[in-house]
C-alpha positions, -999 to 999 in steps of 0.1 A, spaced: -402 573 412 -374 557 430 -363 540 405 -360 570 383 -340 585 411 -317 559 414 -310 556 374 -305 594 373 -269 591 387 -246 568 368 -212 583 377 -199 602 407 -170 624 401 -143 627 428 -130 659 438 -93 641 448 -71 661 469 -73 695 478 -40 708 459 -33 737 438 -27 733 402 6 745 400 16 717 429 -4 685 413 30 676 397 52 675 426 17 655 447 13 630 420 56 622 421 51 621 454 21 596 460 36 580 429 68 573 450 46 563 483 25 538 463 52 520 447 71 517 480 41 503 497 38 478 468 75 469 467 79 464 503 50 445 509 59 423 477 89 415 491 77 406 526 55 383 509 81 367 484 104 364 509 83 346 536 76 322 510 103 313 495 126 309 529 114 279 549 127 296 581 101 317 581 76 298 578 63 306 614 30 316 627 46 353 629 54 356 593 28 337 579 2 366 593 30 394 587 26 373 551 -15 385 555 -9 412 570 13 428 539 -11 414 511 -36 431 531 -18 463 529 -9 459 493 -49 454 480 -56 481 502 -37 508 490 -42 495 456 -78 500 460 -73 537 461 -41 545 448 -39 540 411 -77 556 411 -62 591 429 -31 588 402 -52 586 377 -77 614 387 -47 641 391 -41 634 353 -78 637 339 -98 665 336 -129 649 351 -122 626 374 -150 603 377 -157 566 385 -189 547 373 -215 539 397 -209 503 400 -170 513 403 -176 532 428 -197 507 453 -170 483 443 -144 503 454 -158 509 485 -163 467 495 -127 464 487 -115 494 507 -140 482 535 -124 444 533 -86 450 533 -90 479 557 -110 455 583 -91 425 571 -59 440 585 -78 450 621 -80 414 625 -50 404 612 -34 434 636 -54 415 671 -43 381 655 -2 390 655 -7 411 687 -18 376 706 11 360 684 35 387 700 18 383 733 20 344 737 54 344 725 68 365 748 49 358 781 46 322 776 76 313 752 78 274 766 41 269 755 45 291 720 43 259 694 13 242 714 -5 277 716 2 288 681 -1 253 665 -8 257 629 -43 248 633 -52 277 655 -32 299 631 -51 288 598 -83 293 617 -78 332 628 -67 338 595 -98 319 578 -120 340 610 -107 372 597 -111 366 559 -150 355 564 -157 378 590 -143 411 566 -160 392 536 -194 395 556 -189 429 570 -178 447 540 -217 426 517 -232 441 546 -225 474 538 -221 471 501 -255 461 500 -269 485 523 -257 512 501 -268 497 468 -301 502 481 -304 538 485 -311 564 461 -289 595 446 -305 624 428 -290 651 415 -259 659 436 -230 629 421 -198 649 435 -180 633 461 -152 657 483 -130 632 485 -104 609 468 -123 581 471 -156 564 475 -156 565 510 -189 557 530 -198 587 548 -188 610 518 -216 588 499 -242 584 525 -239 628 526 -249 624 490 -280 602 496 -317 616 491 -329 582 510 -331 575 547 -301 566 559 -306 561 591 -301 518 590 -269 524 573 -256 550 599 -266 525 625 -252 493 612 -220 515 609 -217 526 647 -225 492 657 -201 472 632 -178 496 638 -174 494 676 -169 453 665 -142 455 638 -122 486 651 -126 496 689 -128 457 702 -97 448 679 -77 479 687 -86 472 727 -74 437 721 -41 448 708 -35 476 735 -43 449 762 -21 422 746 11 453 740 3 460 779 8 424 788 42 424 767 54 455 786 47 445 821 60 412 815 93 422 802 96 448 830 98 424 853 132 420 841 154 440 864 181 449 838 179 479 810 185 458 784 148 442 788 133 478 790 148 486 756 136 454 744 105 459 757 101 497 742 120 480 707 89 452 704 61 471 716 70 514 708 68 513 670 43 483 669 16 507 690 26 539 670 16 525 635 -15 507 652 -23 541 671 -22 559 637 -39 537 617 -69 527 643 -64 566 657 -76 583 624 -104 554 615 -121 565 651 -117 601 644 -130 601 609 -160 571 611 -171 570 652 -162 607 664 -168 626 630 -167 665 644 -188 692 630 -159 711 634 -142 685 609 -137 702 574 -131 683 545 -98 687 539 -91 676 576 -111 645 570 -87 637 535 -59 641 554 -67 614 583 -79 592 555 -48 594 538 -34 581 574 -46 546 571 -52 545 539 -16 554 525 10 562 549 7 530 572 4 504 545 38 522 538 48 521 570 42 487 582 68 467 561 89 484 574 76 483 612 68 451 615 94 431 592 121 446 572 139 460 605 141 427 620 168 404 619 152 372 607 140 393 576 173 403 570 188 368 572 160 357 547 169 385 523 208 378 527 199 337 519 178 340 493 202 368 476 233 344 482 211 312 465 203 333 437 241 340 431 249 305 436 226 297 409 231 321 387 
């Protein structure tokens, strides 16, 4: 019998975005315009960090991460809710649709880590800049970013498989824009009590002990540059640390709200919006944030310009 139950549903169907018909046009230009921004920016991060041997840093080479990261990740969802505000039944195959969710779960965890790794890169540079290169040796580097890779790897099977085996009946139609893991665990006529478990606990491990991590580490930044009497070291302080914490606020703010403090009071539309938080407007965000405003990126993009020229 449970087999039966599990072969009944093949394909879920998504309801996408809560938008009026008459304004899907100007919603899929816009997303449009928001995807390929995110894609763009990161790509660039990431072309430019490699081909400019100044940058080759411990910094850039997890902002390097950090902006693959965000590129898988809002690819995971992206092109899927583009296509879906084109078809007339937007659905996604079973197996799709378990996919989609270990990729969403990998990038979105792999860029926790990589957030906590550049957070104690930020935090050793600055409060112990005479001991940066021994501290951030390229060994220690190579291993967080290994850590964070096979610790998202393991956490996202974990869950993947978890879900696999429970069993959906008759109800396929998931309120959201994507196959996200509480919208699929509603759907479930099993027991999901393991999975709802293994969530609260992993959870507290890849999101509220990372985001601690970075808040401590951004604390440590700010008190050690206050020590500096002058103004100039509180706006240098406020211009590391502000719009670092605002983009990690948003993006680890809404994952809390929507996966450890879920409200009955939430409605579904509230829940798409938060997800569309972290999962589109900060991978959008955080080239920006965290690289193209910097003057080192700037000096990459100005010498790799000028060598092109030179060649061509």
């Amino acid at each position: 019998m449970k087999m039966e139950n599990q072969s009944i549903v093949s394909e879920f169907l998504l309801l996408g975005l809560p938008v009026e018909p008459n304004q899907r046009g100007l919603f899929y230009a816009l997303f449009l315009a928001m995807y390929l921004t995110t894609v763009l920016g990161n790509l660039l991060i990431i072309l430019l960090i490699h081909w400019d041997s100044h940058l080759h840093t411990p910094m850039y080479f997890f902002l390097s991460n950090l902006s693959f990261s965000d590129l898988c990740f809002s690819s995971v969802t992206m092109p899927e809710l583009l296509q879906n505000m084109q078809s007339q039944v937007p659905s996604i195959p079973y197996a799709g649709c378990l996919t989609q969710m270990y990729f969403f779960l990998f990038f979105g965890d792999l860029e926790s880590f990589l957030l906590v790794a550049m957070a104690y890169d930020r935090y050793v540079a600055i409060c112990f800049p005479l001991h940066y290169t021994t501290i951030m040796s390229p060994k220690l580097c190579f291993s967080l970013g290994t850590l964070s890779w096979m610790l998202t790897t393991f956490y996202s099977l974990l869950h993947t498989l978890l879900m696999a085996r429970l069993c959906f009946c008759a109800d396929n139609v998931i309120p959201h824009f994507f196959c996200d893991i509480s919208a699929l665990l509603k759907l479930s006529c099993s027991d999901t009590r393991v999975n709802e478990l293994v969530i609260f606990f992993m959870a507290g491990l890849t999101v509220v002990i990372p985001f601690l991590l970075i808040v401590t580490s951004y604390a440590r930044i700010l008190s050690s540059i206050l020590k500096v009497p002058s103004s100039g070291g509180i706006r240098k302080a406020f211009s590391t640390c502000g719009s670092h914490l605002s983009v990690v606020s948003l993006f680890y703010g809404t994952v809390i709200a929507v996966y450890l403090c879920p409200s009955a009071n939430n409605s579904t539309v509230k829940e798409t919006v938060m997800s569309m938080m972290y999962t589109v407007v900060t991978p959008m965000l955080n080239p920006f944030i965290y690289s193209l405003r910097n003057r080192d990126m700037k000096g990459a993009l100005g010498r790799v310009f000028c060598k092109n020229i030179l060649f061509c």
